[in-house]
N, C-alpha and C positions, 0 to 999 in steps of 0.2 A: 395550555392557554385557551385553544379552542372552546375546550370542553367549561372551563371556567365561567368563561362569558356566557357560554351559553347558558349554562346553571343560574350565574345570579339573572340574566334575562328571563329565565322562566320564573324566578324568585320573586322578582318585577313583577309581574304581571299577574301573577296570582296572589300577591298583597292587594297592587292594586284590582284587581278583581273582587275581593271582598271589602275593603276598604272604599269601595263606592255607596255612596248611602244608598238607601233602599226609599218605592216611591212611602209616602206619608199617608196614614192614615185614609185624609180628604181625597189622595189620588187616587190609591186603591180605590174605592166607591167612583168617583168618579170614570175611571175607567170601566169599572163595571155597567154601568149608568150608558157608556158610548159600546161597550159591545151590543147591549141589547139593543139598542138603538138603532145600529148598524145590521145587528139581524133583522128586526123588524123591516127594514127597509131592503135587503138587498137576498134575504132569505138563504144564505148561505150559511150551512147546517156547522161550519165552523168557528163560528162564535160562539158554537157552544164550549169546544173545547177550552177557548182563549175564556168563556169564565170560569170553567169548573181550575184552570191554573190560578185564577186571582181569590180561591178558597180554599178551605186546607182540606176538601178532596169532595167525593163525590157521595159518599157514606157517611165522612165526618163533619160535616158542616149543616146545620139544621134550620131549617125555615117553620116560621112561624107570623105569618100577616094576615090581613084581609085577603089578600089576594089569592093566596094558597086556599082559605077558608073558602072564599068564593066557587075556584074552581077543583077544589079537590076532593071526589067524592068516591074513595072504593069502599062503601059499609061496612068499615070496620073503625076507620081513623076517628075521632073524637075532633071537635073543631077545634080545641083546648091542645090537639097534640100536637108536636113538630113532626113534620116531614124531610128528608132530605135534598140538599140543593139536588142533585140527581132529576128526582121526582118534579121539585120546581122548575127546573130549566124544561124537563117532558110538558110542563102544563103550558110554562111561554110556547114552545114549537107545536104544540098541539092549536092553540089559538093564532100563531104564526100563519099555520098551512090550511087552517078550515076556515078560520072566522077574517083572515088578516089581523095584526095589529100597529098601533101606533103606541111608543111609548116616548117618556116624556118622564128627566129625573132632574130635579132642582131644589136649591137652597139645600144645599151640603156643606153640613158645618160638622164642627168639634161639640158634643155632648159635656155640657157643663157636670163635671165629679158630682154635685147633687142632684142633678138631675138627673144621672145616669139608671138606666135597670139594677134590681137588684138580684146581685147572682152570686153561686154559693162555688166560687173557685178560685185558686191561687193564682191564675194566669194573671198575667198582666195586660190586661183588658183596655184598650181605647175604643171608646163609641161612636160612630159620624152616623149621626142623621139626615136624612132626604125624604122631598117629597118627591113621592112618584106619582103617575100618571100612568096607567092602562086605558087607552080606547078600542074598543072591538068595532073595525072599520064593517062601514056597512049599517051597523046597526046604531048607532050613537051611545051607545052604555060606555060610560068610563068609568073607574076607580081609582079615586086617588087617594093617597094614604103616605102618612106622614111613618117610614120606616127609621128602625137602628140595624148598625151595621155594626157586628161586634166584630174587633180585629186584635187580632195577637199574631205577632211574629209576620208581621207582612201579608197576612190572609183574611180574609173570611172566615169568622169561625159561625156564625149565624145572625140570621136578618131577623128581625120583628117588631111586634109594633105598639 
């Protein structure tokens, strides 16, 4: 009888454990949007990890914006190519610890189907766009750039713009 209960209670729990929705599109980005945010402010080198879990990894998730463009420069990269979120999150902590920054991400919305990017995969692809905000404290230079956040399966699969 013990052992019984105990089974369906694990049975329990682990339905409901995946039976919980997962957050949506808009929150993923938004979350993403308050980790950096919270690094920028509090410089705590673990917000890095807490974004590279809200993309689908550290090698597999590709960047491609202004912002990347702006600071990313080992002569070899084409401004035309994607880099790795990896490498992007080094460019935010590289600007974090030398220059300071202030970021700033708003109006995150659902990418209307025709207006969405065009891209050559089967995935099941939802888009949220945001505008972001880089300032490099100190010196007053911002960038701000109207991003997409492409999502499948609950993650980041690549940002651009």
């Amino acid at each position: 009888m013990k052992r019984t209960v105990i089974s369906l209670f694990l049975c329990l729990i682990t339905t409901l454990t995946f039976a919980l929705p997962t957050d949506s599109p808009v929150e993923i980005v938004k979350k993403f949007g308050a980790e950096i945010t919270a690094w920028c402010q509090d410089e705590d080198i673990h917000h890095q990890d807490n974004l590279l879990a809200l993309t689908s990894g550290g090698e597999n998730c590709y960047v491609n914006d202004k912002i990347s463009r702006c600071f990313y420069d080992d002569g070899v990269t084409k401004p035309t190519d994607n880099i790795t979120i990896s490498t992007y999150l080094d460019i935010i902590e590289d600007l974090i610890y030398t220059t300071g920054l202030d970021f700033c991400m708003s109006d995150i919305q659902i990418v209307n189907e025709q207006d969405a990017p065009k891209h050559k995969t089967n995935l099941p692809i939802t888009f949220v766009k945001a505008r972001l905000e880089f300032k490099l404290k100190g010196s007053g230079l911002s960038i701000i750039n109207t991003n997409i956040f492409w999502i499948n399966n609950g993650k980041i699969c690549k940002i651009s713009d």
